[in-house]
N, C-alpha and C positions, 0 to 999 in steps of 0.2 A: 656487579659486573664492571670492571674497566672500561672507560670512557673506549671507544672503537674496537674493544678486542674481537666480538664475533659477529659477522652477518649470518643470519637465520635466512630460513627461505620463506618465500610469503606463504604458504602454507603451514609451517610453523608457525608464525607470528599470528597468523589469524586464529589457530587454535589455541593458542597462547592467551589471547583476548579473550575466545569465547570461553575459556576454561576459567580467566577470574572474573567474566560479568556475572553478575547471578540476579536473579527473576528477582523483581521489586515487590511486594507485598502487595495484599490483594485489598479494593478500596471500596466505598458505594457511591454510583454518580447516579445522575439522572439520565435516565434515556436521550434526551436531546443534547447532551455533552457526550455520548459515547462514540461518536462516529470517525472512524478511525484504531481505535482504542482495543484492547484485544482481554476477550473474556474470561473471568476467573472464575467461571462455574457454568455448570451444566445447566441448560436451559430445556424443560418439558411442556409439553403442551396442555391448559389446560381444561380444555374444551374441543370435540369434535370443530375441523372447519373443511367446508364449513360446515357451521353449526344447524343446519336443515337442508331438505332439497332443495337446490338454487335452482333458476331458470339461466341457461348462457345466453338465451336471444330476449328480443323483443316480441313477440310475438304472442300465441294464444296456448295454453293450457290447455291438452287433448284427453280424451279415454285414446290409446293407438287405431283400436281396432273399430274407430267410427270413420278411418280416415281410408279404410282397404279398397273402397269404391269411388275414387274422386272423380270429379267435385261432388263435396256434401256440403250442405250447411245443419249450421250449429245454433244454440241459444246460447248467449253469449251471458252469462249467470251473474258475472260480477268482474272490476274492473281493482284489478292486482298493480300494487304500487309498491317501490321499496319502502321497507319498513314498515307495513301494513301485514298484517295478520289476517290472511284466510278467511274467509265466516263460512263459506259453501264447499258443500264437497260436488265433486262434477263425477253426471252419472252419464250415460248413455243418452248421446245428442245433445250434451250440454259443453259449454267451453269457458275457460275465465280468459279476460284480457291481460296479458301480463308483462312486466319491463323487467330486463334481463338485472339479475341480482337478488330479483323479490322469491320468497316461498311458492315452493308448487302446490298447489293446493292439494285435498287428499281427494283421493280419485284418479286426476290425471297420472298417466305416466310418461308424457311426450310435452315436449310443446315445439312445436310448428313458428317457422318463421314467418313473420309480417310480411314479406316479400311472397309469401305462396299461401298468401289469404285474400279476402277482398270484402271489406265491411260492409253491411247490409241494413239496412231500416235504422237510420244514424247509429251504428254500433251496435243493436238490442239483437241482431245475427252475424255470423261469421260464413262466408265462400271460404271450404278448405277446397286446395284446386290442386294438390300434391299427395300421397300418399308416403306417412310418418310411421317411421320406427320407434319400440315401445324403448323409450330412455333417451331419445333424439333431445339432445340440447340440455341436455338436465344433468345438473352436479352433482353427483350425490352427499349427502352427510354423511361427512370424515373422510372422504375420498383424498384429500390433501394431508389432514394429519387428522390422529383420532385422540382423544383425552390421554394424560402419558406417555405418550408418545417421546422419545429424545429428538428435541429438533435442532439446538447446537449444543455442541462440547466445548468443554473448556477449554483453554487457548483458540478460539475462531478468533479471525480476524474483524471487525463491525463495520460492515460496511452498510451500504441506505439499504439494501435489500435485508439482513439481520434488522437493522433498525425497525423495517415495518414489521419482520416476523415476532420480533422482541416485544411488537407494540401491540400485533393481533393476542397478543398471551400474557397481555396487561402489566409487563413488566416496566413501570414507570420508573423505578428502580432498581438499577444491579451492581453486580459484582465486577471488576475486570481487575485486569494489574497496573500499579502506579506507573506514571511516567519518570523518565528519571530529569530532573535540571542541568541545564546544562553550561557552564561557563566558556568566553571566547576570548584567546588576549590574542595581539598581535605584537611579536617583538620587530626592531630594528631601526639603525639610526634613520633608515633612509627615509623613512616611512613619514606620510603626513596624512591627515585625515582625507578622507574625500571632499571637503567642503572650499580645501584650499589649494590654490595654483601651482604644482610641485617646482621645485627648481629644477636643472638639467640634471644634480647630480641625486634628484628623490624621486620616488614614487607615491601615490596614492595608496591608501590602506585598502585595497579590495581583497583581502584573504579576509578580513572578521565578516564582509558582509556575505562573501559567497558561503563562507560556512556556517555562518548563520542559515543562509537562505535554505544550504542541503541539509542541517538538523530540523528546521519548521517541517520539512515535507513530513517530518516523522513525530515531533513532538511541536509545543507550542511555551514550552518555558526554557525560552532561548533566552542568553541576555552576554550582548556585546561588552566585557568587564573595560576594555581601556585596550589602548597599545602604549609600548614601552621602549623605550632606546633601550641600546647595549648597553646597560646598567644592572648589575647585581640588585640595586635596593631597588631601583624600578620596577625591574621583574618580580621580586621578592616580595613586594608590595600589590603588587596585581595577585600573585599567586596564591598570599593570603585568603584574598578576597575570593579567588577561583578555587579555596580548596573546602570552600561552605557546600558546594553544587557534586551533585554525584558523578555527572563527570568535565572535567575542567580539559579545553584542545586551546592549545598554542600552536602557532607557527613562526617557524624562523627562530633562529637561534640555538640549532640541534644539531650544527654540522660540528667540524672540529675546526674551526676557524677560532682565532685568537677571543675575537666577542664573541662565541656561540655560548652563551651565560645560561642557557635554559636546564641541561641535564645538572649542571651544576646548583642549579636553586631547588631544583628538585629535589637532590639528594638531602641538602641542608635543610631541607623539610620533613626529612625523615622518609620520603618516598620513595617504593623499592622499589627501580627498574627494571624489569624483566627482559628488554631488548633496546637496544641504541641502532641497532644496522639492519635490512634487508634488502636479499639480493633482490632487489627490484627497479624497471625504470621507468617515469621516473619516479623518487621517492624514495633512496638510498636510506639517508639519514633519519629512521621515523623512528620515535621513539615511545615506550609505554611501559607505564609505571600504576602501583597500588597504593595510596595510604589510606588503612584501615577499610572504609567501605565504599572510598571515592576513586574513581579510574582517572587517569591522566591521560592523555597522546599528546608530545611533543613530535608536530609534523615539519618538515620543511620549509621554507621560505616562497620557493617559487610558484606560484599560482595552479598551475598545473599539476604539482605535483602534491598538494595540499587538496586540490580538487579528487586525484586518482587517490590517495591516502584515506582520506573521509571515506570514498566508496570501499575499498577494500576493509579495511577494519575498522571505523566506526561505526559506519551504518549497523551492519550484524550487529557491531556489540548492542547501541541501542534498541535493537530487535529483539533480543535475547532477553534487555532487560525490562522490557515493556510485555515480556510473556509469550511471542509471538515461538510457536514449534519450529518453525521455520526459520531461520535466520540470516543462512548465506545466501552471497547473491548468486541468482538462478543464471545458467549460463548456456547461450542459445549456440547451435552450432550454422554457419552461414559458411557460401562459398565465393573465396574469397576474387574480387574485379579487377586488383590491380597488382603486379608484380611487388612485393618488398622484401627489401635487404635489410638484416640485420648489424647490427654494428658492435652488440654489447652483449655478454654471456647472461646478466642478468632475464628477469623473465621481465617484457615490457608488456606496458599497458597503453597504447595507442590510442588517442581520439579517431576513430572513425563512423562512417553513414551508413547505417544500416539499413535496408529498402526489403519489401517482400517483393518475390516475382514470381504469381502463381503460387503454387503450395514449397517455392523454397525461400531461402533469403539471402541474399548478397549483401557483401558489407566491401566498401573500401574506405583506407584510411584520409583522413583530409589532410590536406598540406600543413606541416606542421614544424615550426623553428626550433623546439624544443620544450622545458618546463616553465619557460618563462612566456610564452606563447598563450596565452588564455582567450588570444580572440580566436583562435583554431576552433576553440572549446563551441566556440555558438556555433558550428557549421556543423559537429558531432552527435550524434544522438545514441554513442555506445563510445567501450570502450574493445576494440582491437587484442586481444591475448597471444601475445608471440612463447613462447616456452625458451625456457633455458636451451642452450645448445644447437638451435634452430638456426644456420646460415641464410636460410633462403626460401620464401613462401614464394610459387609461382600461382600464376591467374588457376581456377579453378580448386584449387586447394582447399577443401573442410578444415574452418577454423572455428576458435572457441570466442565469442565475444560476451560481453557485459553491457545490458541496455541501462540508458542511465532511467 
């Protein structure tokens, strides 16, 4: 494709992405590394849970039908602990003491709370002082899942609640899908690390660290490769190194300016770009390319617009290729607080506050200078969706936004 010849719509380019990422091979970790991580096989259960009649209170182990006259008292037969095993079965006028979690004994069908009992001759009787229904407080075995049972599917996401389900069903080892590596350069002359004083006519390098920070949320083999002047062999040299990682994101150096050296070294690496332009603002210039089984994104320069770029078509991609069914970002509808004008036919992505009020949600944009604007960004907690063609959102308007 000719260096600027076509802008795609963001809709295209996203499908564009998800259509070359493909699901990463499936691995075995241990359970205490999976969290986050998204599953490559069906998970079944393999045991009743629970595994006997539970007790849900603290309280006393009944027969129901000693309790239809209250107050009675009981023999209080034996004293029920977790992890203790039964010895007595309770018959008629007998009761066991029991803490919630432990086995019902056999006999009982009830157990009665401690709160509507009152011990008697140091605990060897029980005051029942309420009258108990037969299954009152009692879990029964398998009531949750029964042996077999399918309790997750492939592709779930693992989050601590999987994690404990995963743990009740002894899976100390499983399956899920690989993560992909990820590589970060940052080009341009202006550019100096964060560590040093810029002069008037530089900046600090704050694109590697913020795109670092938005890959971690999603994986954890992130790795900052270098930044590079407008230099061909600079770049060329970084990009070596970023083209070991599945997938390698640059910024800066993708516009059509005299030094925009990025799609250029791309090519000379044999990497086929699929798009250089999308009608989008901001984020014009993004660009995304294949060689062989590793993704490229060459994003923009400006902070903002490297931030709105990541969200839209990184993230999915790395969703997609971590296994996850789901991929795009989910998109909340809110009504909108403050009048805005549009300016530009592209489709914008606006920094704005998103709030609930009651069962709806309102969002206004926050004041905002443009892509080079990145402290706009910490007042924001979504991103604003204006549509092509759109002159003018007045207050109350149902609009589309993106939570970050």
């Amino acid at each position: 494709m000719p260096k600027g010849e076509i802008m795609i719509s963001v809709d295209e380019a996203v499908q564009i992405v998800l259509k070359k990422a493909k699901r990463l091979p499936p691995k075995k970790i241990r359970l205490e590394s999976a969290q986050g991580l998204c599953l490559a096989e069906d998970i079944k259960s393999d045991s009743d849970m629970p595994p006997f009649n539970r007790s849900a209170m603290d309280g006393y182990a009944v027969f129901a039908k000693d309790t239809v006259n209250p107050p009675v008292d009981l023999v209080v037969i034996e004293n029920i602990r977790t992890g203790y095993k039964p010895k007595k079965k309770i018959g008629r006028g007998k009761a066991a003491k029991i803490m919630t979690g432990s086995v019902v004994p056999k006999g009982a069908d009830a157990v009665i709370k401690v709160e509507e009992t009152i011990s008697l001759d140091g605990g060897t009787r029980v005051r029942i002082l309420n009258k108990t229904e037969r299954g009152s407080h009692i879990a029964k075995k398998g009531e949750d899942m029964r042996a077999g049972k399918m309790l997750l599917r492939k592709g779930t996401k693992i989050r601590p609640q999987e994690v404990g389900i995963l743990a009740a069903v002894g899976a100390d080892t499983i399956k899920v899908f690989s993560v992909p590596s990820i590589g970060i350069i940052s080009t341009g002359d202006e550019l100096v690390e964060i560590s040093r004083k810029p002069k008037p006519w530089q900046i600090r390098n704050t694109n590697s660290y913020s795109l670092a920070a938005q890959a971690r949320q999603l994986v954890e083999d992130v790795e900052i490769l270098g930044m590079a002047n407008d230099d061909k062999d600079e770049i060329r040299n970084l990009v070596k190194k970023g083209l070991k990682k599945d997938i390698l994101i640059l910024s800066g150096g993708v516009s059509m300016g005299e030094y925009d050296f990025v799609g250029d070294v791309l090519k000379d690496f044999g990497v086929r770009i699929f798009f250089e332009k999308v009608a989008l603002r901001p984020g014009k210039p993004t660009v995304f390319g294949k060689k062989d089984d590793k993704l490229i994104f060459g994003l923009p320069g400006n902070p903002v617009s490297t931030l709105v770029t990541f969200e839209l078509f990184v993230r999915p991609c790395i969703k997609k290729m971590m296994g996850f069914p789901f991929y795009e970002n989910p998109v909340l509808y809110a009504e909108l607080e403050k009048e805005v004008t549009v300016r530009k036919k592209r489709r914008e992505y606006r920094p704005a506050f998103l709030r609930q009020a009651g069962c709806k949600w309102k969002v206004s944009p926050v004041e905002w200078h443009g892509s080079g604007d990145l402290f706009s960004t910490t007042k924001a907690n979504c991103l604003l969706i204006i549509k092509e063609s759109i002159g003018r959102l007045n207050i109350g308007k149902s609009v589309e936004v993106i939570k970050f």
